[in-house]
PyMOL Python script that loads the backbone (N, CA, C, O; Angstrom):
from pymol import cmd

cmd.read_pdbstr("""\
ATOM      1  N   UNK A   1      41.387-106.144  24.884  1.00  0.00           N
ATOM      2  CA  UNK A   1      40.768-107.161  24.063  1.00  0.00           C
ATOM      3  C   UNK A   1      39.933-106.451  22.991  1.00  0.00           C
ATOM      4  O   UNK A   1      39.250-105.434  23.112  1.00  0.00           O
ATOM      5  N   UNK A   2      40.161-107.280  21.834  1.00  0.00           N
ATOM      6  CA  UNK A   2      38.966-106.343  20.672  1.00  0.00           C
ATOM      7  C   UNK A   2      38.371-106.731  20.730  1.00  0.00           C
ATOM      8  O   UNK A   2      38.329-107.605  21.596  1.00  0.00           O
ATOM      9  N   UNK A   3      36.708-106.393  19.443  1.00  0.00           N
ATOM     10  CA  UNK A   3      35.349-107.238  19.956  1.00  0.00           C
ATOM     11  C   UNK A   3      35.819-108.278  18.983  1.00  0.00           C
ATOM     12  O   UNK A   3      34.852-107.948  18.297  1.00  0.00           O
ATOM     13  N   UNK A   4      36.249-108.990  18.448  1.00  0.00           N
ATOM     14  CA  UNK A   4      36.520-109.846  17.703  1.00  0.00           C
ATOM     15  C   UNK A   4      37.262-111.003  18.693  1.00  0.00           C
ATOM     16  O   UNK A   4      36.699-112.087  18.538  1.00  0.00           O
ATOM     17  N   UNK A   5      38.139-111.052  19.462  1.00  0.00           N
ATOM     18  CA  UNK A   5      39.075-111.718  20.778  1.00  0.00           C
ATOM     19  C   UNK A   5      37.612-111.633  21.264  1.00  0.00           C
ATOM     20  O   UNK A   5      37.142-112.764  21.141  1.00  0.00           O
ATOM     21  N   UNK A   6      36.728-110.822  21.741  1.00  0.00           N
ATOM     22  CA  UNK A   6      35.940-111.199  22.697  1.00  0.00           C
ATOM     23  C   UNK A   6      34.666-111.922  22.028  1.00  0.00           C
ATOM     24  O   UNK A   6      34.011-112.618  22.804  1.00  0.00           O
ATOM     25  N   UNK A   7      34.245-111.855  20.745  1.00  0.00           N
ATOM     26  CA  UNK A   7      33.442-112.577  20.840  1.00  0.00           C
ATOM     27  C   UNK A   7      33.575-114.192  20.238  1.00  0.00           C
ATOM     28  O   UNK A   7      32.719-115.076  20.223  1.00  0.00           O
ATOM     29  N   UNK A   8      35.619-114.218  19.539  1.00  0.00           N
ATOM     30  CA  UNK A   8      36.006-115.985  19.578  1.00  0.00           C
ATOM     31  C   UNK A   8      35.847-116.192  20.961  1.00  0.00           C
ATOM     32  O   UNK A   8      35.090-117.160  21.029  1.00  0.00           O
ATOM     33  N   UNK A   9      36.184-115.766  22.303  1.00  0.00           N
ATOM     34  CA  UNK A   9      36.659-115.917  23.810  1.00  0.00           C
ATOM     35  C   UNK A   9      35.171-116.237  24.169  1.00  0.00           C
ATOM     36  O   UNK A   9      35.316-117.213  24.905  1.00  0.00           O
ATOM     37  N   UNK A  10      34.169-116.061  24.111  1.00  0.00           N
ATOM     38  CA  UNK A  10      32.848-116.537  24.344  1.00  0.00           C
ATOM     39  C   UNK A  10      32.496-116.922  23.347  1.00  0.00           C
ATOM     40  O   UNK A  10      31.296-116.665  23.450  1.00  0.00           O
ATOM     41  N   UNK A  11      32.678-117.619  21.865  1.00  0.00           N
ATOM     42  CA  UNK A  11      32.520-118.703  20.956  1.00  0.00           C
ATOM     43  C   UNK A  11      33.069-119.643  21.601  1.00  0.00           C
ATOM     44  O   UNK A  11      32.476-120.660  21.241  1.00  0.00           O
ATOM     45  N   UNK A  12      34.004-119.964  22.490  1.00  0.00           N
ATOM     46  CA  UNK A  12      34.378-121.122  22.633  1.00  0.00           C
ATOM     47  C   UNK A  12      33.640-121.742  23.420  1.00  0.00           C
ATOM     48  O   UNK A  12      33.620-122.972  23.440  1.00  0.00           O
ATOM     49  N   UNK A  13      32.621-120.705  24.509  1.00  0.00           N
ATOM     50  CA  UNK A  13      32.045-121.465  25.271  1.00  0.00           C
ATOM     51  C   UNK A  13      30.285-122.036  24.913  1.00  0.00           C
ATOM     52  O   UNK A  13      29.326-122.382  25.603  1.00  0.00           O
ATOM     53  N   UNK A  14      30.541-121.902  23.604  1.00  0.00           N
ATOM     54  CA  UNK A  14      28.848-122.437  23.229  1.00  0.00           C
ATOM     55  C   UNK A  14      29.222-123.910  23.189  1.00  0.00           C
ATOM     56  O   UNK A  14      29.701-124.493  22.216  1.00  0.00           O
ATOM     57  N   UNK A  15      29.035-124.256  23.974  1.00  0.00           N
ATOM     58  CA  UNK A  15      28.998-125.822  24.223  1.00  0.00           C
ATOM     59  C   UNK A  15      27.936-126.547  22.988  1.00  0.00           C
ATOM     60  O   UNK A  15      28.445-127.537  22.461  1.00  0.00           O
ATOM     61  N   UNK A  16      26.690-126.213  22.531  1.00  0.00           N
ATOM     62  CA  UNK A  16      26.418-126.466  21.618  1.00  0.00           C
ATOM     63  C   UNK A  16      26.166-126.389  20.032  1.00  0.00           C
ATOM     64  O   UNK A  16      25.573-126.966  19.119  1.00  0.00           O
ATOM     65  N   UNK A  17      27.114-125.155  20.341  1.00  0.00           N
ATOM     66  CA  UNK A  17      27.621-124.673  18.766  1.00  0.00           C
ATOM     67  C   UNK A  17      26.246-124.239  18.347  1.00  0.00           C
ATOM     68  O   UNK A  17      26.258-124.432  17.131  1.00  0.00           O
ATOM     69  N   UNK A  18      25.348-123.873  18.594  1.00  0.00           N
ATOM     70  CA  UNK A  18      24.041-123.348  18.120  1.00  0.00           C
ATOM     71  C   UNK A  18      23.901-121.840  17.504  1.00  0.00           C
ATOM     72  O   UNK A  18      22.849-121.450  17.000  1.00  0.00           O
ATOM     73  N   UNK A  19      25.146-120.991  17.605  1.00  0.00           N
ATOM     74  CA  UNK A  19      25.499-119.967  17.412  1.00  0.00           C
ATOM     75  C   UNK A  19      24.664-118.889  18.713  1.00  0.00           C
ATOM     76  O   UNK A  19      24.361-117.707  18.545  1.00  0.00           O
ATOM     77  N   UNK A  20      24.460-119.613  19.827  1.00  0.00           N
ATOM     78  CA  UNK A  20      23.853-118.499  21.200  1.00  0.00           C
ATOM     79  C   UNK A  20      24.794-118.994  22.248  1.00  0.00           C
ATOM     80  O   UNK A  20      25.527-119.982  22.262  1.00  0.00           O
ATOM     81  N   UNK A  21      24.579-118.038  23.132  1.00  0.00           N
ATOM     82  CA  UNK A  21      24.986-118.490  23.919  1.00  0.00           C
ATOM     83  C   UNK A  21      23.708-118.619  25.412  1.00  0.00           C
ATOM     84  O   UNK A  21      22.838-117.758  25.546  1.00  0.00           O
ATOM     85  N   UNK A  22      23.831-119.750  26.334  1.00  0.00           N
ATOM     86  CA  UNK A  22      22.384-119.551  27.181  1.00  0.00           C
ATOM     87  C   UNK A  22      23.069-119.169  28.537  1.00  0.00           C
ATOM     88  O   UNK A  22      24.265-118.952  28.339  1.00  0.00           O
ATOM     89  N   UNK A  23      22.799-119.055  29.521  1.00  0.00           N
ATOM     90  CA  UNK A  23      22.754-118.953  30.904  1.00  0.00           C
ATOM     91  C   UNK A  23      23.769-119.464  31.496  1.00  0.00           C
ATOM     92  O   UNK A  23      24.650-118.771  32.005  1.00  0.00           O
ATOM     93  N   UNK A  24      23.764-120.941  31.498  1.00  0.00           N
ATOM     94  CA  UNK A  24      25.094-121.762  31.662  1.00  0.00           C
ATOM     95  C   UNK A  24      26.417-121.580  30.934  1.00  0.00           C
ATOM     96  O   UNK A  24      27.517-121.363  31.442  1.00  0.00           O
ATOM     97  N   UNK A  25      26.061-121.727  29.473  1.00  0.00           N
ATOM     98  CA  UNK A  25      27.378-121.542  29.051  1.00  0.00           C
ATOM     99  C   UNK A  25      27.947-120.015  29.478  1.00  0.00           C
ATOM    100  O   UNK A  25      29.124-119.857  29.800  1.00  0.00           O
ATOM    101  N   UNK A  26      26.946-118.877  29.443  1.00  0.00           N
ATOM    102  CA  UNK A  26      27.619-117.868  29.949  1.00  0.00           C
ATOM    103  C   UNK A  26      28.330-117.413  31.275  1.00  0.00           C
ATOM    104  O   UNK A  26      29.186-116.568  31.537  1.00  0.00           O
ATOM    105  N   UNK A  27      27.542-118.419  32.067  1.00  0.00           N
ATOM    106  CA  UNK A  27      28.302-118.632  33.873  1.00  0.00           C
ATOM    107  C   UNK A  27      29.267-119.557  33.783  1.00  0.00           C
ATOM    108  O   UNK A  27      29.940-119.645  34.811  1.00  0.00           O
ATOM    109  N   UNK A  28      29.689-120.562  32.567  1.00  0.00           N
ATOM    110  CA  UNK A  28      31.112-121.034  32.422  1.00  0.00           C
ATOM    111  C   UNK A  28      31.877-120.401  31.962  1.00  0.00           C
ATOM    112  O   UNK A  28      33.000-120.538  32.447  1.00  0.00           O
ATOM    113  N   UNK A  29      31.713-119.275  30.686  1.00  0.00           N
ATOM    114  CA  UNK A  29      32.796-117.996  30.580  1.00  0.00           C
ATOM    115  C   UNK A  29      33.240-117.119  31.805  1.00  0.00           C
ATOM    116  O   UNK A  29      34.312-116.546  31.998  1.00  0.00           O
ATOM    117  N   UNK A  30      32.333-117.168  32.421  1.00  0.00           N
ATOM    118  CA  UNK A  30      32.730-116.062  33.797  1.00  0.00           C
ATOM    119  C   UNK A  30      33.339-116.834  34.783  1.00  0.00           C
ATOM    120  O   UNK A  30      34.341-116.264  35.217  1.00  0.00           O
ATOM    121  N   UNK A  31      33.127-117.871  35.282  1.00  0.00           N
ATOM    122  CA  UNK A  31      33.967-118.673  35.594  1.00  0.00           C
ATOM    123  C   UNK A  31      35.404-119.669  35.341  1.00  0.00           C
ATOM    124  O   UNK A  31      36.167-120.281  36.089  1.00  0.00           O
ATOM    125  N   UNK A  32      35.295-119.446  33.828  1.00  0.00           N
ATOM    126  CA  UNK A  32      36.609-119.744  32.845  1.00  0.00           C
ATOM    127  C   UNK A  32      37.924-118.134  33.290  1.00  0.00           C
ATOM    128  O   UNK A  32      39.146-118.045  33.407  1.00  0.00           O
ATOM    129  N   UNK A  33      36.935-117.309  33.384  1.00  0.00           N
ATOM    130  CA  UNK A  33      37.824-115.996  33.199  1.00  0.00           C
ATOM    131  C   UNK A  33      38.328-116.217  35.047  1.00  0.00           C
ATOM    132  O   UNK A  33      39.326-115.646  35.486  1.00  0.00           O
ATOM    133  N   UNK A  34      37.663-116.894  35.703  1.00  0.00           N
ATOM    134  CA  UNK A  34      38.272-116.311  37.272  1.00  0.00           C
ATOM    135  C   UNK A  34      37.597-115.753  37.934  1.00  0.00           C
ATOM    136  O   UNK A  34      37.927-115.494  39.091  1.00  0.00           O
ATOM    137  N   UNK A  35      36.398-115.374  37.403  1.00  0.00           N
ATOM    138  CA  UNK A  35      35.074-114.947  38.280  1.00  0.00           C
ATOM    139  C   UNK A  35      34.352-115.554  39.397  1.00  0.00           C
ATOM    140  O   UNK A  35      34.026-116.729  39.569  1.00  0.00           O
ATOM    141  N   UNK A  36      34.181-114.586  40.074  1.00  0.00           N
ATOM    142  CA  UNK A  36      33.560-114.852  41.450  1.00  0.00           C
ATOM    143  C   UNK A  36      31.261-114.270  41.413  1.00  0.00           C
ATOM    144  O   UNK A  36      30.521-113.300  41.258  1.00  0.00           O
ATOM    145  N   UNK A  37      31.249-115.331  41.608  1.00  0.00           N
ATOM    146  CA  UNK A  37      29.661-114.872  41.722  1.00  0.00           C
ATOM    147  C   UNK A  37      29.177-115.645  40.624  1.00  0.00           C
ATOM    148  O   UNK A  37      28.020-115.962  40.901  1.00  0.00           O
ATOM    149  N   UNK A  38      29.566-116.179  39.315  1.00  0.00           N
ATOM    150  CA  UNK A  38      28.995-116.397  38.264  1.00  0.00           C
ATOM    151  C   UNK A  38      27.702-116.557  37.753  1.00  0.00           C
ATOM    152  O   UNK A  38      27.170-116.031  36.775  1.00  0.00           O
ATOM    153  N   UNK A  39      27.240-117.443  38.644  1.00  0.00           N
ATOM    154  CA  UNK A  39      25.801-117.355  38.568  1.00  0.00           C
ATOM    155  C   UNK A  39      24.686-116.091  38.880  1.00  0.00           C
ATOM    156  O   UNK A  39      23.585-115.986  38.340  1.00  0.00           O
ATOM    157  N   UNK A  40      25.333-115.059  40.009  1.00  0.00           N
ATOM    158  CA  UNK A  40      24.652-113.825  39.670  1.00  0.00           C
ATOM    159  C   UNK A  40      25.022-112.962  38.259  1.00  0.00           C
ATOM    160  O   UNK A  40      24.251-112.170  37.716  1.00  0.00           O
ATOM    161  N   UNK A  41      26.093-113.231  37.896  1.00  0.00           N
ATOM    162  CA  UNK A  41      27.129-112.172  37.083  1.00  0.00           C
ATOM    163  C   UNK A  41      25.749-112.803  35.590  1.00  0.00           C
ATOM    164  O   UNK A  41      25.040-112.128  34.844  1.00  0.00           O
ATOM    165  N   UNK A  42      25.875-113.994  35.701  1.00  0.00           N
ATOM    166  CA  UNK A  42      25.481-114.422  34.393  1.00  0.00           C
ATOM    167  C   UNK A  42      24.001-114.161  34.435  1.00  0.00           C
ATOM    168  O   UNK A  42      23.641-114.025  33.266  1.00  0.00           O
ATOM    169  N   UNK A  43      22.891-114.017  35.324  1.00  0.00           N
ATOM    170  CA  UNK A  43      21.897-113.454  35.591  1.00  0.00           C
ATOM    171  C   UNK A  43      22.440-112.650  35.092  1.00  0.00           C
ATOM    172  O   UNK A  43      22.887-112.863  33.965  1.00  0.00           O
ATOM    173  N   UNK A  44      22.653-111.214  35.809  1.00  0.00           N
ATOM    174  CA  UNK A  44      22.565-109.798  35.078  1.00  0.00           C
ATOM    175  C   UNK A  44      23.060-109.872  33.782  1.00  0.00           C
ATOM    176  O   UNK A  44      22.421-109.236  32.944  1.00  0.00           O
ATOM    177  N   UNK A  45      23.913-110.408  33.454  1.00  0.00           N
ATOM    178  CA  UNK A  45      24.271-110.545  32.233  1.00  0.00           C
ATOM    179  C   UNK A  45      23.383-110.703  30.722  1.00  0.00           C
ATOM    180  O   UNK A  45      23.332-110.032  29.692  1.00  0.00           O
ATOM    181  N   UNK A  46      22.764-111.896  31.176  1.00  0.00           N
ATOM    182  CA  UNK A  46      21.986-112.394  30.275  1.00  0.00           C
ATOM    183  C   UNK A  46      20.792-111.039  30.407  1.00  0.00           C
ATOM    184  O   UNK A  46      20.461-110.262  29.512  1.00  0.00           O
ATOM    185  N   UNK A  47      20.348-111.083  31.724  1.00  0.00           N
ATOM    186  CA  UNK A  47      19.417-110.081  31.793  1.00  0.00           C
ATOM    187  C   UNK A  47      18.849-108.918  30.721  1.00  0.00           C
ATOM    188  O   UNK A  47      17.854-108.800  30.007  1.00  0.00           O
ATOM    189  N   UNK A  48      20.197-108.029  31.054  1.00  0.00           N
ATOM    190  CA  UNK A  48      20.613-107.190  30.634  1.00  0.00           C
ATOM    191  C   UNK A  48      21.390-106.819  28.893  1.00  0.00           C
ATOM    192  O   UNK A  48      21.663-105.795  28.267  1.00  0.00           O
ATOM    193  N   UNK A  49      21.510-108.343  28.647  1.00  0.00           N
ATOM    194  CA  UNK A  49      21.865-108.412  26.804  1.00  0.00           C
ATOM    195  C   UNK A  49      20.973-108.604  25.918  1.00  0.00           C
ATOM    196  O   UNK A  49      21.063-108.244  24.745  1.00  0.00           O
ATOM    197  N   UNK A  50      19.705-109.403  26.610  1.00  0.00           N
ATOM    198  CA  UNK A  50      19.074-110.745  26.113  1.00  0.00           C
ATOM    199  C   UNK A  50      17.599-109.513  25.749  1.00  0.00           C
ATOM    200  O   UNK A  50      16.655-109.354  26.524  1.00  0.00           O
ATOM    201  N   UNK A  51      17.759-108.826  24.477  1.00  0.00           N
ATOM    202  CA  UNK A  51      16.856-108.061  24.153  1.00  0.00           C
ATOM    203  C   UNK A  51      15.654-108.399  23.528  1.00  0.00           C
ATOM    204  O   UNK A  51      14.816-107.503  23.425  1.00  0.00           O
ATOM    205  N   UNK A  52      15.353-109.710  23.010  1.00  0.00           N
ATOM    206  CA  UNK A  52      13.718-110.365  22.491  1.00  0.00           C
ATOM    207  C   UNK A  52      13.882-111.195  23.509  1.00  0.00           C
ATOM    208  O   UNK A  52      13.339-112.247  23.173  1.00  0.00           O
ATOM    209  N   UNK A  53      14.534-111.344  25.042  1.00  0.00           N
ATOM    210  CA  UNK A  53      13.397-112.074  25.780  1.00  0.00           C
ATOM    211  C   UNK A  53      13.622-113.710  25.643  1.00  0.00           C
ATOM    212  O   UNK A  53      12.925-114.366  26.418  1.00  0.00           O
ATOM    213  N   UNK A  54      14.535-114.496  24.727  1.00  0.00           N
ATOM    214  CA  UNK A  54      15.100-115.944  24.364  1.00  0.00           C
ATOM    215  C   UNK A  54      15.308-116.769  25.448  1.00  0.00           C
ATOM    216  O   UNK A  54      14.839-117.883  25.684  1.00  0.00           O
ATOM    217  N   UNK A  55      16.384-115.798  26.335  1.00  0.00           N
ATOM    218  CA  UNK A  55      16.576-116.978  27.198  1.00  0.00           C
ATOM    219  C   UNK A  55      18.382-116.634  27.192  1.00  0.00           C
ATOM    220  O   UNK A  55      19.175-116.364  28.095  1.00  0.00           O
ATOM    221  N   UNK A  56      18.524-116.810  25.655  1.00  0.00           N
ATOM    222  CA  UNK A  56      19.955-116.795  25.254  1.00  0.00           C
ATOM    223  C   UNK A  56      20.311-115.354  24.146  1.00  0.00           C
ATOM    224  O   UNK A  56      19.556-114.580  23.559  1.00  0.00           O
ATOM    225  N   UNK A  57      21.389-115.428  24.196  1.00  0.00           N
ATOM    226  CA  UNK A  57      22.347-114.054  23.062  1.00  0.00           C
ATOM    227  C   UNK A  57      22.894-114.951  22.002  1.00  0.00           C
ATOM    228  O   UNK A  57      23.293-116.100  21.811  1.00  0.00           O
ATOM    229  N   UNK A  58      22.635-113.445  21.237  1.00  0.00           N
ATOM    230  CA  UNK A  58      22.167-114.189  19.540  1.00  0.00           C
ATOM    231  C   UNK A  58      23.662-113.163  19.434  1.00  0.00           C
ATOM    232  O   UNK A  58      24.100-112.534  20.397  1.00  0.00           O
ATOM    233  N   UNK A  59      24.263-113.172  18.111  1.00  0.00           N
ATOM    234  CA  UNK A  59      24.920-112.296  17.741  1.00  0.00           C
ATOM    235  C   UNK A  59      24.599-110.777  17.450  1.00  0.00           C
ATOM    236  O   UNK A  59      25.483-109.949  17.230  1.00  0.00           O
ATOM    237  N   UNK A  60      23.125-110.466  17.473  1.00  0.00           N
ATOM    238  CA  UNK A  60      22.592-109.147  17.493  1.00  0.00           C
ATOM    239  C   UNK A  60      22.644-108.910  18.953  1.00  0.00           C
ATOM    240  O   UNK A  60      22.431-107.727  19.218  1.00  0.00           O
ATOM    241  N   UNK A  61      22.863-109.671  19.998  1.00  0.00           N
ATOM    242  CA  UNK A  61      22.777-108.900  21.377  1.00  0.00           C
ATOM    243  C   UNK A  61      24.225-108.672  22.194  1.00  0.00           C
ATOM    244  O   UNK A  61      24.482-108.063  23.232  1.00  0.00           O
ATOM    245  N   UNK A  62      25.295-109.660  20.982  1.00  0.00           N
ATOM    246  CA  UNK A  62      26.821-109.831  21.422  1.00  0.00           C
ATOM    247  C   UNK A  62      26.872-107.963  22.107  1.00  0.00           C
ATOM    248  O   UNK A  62      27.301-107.851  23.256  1.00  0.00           O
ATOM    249  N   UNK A  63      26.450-106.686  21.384  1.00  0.00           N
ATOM    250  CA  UNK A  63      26.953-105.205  21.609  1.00  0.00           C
ATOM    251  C   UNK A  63      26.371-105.606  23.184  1.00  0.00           C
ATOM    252  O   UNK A  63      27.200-106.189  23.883  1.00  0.00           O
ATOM    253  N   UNK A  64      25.172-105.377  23.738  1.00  0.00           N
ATOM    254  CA  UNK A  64      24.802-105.623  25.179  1.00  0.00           C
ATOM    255  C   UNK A  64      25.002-106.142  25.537  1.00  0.00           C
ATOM    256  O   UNK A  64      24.250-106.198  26.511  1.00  0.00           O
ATOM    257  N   UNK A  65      25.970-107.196  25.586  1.00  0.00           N
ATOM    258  CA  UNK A  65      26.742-108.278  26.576  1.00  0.00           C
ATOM    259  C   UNK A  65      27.639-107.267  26.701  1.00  0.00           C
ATOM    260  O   UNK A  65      27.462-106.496  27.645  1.00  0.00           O
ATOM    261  N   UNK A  66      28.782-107.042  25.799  1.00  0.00           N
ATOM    262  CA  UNK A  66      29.875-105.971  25.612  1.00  0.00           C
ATOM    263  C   UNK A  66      29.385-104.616  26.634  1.00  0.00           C
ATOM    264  O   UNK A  66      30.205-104.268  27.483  1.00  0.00           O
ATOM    265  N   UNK A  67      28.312-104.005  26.569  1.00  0.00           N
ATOM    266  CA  UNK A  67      28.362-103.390  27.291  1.00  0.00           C
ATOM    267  C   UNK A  67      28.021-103.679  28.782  1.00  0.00           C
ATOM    268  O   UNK A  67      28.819-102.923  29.336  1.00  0.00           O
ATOM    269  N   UNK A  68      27.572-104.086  29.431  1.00  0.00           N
ATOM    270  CA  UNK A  68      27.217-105.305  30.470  1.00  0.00           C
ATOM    271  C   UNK A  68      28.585-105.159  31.081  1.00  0.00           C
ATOM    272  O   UNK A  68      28.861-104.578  32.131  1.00  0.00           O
ATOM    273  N   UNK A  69      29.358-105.751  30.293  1.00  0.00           N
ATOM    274  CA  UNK A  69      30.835-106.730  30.875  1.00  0.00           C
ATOM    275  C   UNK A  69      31.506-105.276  31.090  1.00  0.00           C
ATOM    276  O   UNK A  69      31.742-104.992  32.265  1.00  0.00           O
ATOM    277  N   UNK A  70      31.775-104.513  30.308  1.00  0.00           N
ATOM    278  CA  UNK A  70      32.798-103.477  30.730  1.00  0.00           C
ATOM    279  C   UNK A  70      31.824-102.356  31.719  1.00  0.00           C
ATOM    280  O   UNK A  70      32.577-101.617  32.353  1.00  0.00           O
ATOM    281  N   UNK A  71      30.791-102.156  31.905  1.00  0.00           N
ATOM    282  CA  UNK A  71      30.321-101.290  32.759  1.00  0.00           C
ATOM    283  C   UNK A  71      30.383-102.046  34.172  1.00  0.00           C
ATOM    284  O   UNK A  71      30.694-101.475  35.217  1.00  0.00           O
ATOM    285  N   UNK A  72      30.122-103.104  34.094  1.00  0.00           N
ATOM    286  CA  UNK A  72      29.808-104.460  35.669  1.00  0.00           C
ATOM    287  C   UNK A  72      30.971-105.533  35.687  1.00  0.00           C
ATOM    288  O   UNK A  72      31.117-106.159  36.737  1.00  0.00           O
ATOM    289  N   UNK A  73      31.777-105.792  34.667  1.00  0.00           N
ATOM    290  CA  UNK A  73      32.448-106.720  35.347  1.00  0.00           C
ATOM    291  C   UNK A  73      34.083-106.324  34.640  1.00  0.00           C
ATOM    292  O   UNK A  73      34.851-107.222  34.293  1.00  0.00           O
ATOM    293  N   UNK A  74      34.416-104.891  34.513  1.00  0.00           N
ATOM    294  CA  UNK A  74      35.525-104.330  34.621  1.00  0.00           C
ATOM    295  C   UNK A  74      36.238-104.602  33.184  1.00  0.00           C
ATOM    296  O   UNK A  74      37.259-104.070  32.750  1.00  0.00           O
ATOM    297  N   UNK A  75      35.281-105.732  32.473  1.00  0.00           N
ATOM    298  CA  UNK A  75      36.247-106.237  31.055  1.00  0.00           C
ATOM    299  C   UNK A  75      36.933-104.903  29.971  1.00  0.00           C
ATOM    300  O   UNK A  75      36.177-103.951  30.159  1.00  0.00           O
ATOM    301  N   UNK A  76      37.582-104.653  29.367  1.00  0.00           N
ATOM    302  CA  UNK A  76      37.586-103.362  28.856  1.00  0.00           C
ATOM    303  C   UNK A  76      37.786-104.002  27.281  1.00  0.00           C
ATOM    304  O   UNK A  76      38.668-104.839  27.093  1.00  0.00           O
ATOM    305  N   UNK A  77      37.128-103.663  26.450  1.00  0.00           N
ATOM    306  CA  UNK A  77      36.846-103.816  24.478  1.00  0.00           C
ATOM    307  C   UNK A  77      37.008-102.816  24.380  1.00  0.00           C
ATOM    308  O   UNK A  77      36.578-101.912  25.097  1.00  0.00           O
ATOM    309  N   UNK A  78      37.857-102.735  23.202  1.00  0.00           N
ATOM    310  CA  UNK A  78      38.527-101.594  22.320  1.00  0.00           C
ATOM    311  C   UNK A  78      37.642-101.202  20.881  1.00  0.00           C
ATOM    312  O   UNK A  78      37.254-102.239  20.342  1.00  0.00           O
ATOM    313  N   UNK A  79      37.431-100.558  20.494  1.00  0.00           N
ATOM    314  CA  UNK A  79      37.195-100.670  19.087  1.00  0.00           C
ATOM    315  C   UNK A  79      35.567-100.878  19.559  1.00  0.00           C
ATOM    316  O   UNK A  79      35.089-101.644  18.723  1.00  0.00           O
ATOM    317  N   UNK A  80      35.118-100.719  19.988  1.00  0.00           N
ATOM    318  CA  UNK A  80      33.625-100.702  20.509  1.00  0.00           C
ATOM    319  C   UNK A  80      32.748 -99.497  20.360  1.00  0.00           C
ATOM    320  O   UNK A  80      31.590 -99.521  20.778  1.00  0.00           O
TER     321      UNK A  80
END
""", "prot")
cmd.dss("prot")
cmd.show_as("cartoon", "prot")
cmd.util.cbc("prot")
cmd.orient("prot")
């Protein structure tokens, strides 16, 4: 997947088009993909992307999600 596939593939899940993504919508991508745990996955996730502390990922934190996902949840981005 490139980062471009990956970040339309989690555009789709901003349920409110706000250009973030929050907690929920990110435990419905992980659960869209076939994931098991989601609600921890999306904890660390967010955790671990969410660099001013929001709540939610802005497009400046899309790189630390990216890295997140391929170090913890096996995703592999190309061109990264």
């Amino acid at each position: 997947m490139t980062m471009q596939q990956f970040t339309a593939w989690l555009g789709r899940f901003d349920a409110d088009k706000d250009g973030k993504i929050s907690r929920q919508e990110l435990a419905d991508a992980v659960r869209g993909a076939g994931g098991r745990f989601a609600w921890w996955k999306c904890r660390q996730g967010l955790r671990s992307a969410d660099s001013d502390g929001s709540g939610y990922i802005d497009a400046n934190e899309i790189g630390n999600l990216v890295e997140f996902a391929q170090k913890h949840l096996g995703v592999k981005i190309v061109g990264f």
